[in-house]
N, C-alpha and C positions, 0 to 999 in steps of 0.2 A: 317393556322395551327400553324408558330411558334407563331403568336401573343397570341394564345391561350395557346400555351405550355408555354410563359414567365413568364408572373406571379406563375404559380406553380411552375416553376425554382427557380424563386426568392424566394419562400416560403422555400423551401428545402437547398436554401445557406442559408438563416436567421437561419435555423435549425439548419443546420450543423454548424455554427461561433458560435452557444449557447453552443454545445456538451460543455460537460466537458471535462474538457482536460484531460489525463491520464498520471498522473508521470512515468518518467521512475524508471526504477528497477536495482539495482545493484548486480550484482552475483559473486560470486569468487565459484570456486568448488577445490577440492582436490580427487586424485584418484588412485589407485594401476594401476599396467600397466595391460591393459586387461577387466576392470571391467567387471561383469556381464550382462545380454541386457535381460535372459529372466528369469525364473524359479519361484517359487510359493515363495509370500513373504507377512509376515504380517506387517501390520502400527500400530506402538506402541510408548506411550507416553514416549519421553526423561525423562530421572532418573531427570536432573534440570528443568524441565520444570511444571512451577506454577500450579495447577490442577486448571483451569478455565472451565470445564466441556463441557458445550454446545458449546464455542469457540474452546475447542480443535478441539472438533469432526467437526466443520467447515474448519480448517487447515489438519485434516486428512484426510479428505473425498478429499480435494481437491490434495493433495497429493499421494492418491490414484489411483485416475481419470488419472494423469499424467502419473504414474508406468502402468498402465493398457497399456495405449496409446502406452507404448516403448515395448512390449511383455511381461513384467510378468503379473503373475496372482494371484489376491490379495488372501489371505488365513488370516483366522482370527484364524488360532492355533497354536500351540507352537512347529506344525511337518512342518514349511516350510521351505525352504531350504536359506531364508533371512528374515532379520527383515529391514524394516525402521524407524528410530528411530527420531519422528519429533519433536522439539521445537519451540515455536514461542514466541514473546514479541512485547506488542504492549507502547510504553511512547507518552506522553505528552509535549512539551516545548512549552511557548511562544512565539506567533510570531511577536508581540510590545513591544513595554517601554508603560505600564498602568503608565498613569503621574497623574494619582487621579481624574483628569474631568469627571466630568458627560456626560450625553450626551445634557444636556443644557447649556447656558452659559449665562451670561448679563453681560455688559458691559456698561458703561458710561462714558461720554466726556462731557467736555466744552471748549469752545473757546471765546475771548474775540480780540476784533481789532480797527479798526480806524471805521469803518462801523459797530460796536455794537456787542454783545454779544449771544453764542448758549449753549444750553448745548443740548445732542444727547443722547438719549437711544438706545442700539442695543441689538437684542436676536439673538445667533447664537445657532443654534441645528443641533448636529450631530448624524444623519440619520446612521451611521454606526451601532453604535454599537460597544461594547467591539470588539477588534482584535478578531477572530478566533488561537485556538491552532494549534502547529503541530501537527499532529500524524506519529510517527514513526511506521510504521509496518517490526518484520523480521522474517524469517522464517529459520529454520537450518533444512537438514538432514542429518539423518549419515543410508549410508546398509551397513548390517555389516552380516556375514557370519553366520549362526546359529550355523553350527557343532563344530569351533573354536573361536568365538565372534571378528573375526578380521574384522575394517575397508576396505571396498574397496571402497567406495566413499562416498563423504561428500560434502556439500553444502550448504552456505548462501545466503539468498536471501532478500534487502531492500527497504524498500522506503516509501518514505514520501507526505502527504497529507493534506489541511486545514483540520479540524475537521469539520465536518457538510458536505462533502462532499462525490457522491456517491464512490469517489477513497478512504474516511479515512474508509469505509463498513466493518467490518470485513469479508463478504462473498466474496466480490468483493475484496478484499486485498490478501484471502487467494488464489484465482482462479488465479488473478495474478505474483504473486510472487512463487506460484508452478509453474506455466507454464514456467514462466523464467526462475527459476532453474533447471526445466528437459529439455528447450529446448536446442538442438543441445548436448545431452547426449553422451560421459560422459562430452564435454566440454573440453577445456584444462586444467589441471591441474594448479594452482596457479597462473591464470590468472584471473582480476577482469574484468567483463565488463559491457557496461552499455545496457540495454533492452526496447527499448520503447515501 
């Protein structure tokens, strides 16, 4: 029986060593003493935050799912008794020195000796390809009171990932970087930490 169950073992570690690995995520939160845990609240777009449309509504929704998870209860109109007010930015930077190469190269030598003379052609090709960018992904919220527009907690959430990966996802960025910021809610206040 285990001789049979090994190779499907084996198949399932090859699996598991492929996984994509998943950046950790950095959080600081900020928070009145006390904050909030339940009451009906709407997710609304930050005053700075870039109208990117169908991305937003990805970072909201996920945002939402979270706020649901700790007892409130989302409401889409302007009678709840909190707003959540989400921003998100996703940049760019490279992650090489682009030194101008191609991804072909030739090369040529000669050599001359006591035993006679070579000359050598070499074709080196690199199979990589351009570097991959970073992508930063960060996520801010602020709940803030509806009746009197005051802050009771706030929170950044980041993290980074090669481009073309299923972690740089906008979907997958936003699911995790909410989760990390409402996990262990409210959080210590003006503690940064890190979430893997």
């Amino acid at each position: 029986m285990i001789q049979k169950l090994a190779p499907a073992l084996g198949a399932l570690l090859a699996l598991s060593a492929c996984a994509t690995p998943v950046p950790p995520v950095e959080v600081t939160r900020f928070h009145t003493e006390g904050p909030a845990r339940s009451g009906s609240i709407a997710v609304e777009e930050m005053m700075s935050n870039p109208d990117i449309g169908l991305e937003f509504r990805t970072y909201a929704a996920a945002v939402g799912q979270e706020l649901q998870k700790l007892g409130f209860t989302e409401s889409n109109n302007a009678t709840s008794e909190y707003k959540a007010l989400v921003g998100f930015r996703r940049g760019f930077r490279p992650s090489g020195i682009d030194n101008g190469r191609g991804p072909v190269s030739v090369g040529v030598g000669g050599a001359t000796g006591s035993h006679g003379g070579g000359l050598g052609v070499g074709i080196g090709i690199n199979l990589s390809g351009k570097p991959k960018d970073w992508v930063t992904s960060e996520l801010q919220v602020q709940i803030r009171r509806r009746s009197d527009n005051a802050a009771i907690w706030e929170g950044r959430a980041s993290t980074v990932a090669k481009d073309g990966t299923p972690a740089a996802q906008p979907g997958l960025a936003a699911a995790k970087l909410a989760a990390a910021l409402f996990g262990g809610y409210p959080g210590q206040s003006g503690q940064t930490i890190t979430v893997k």
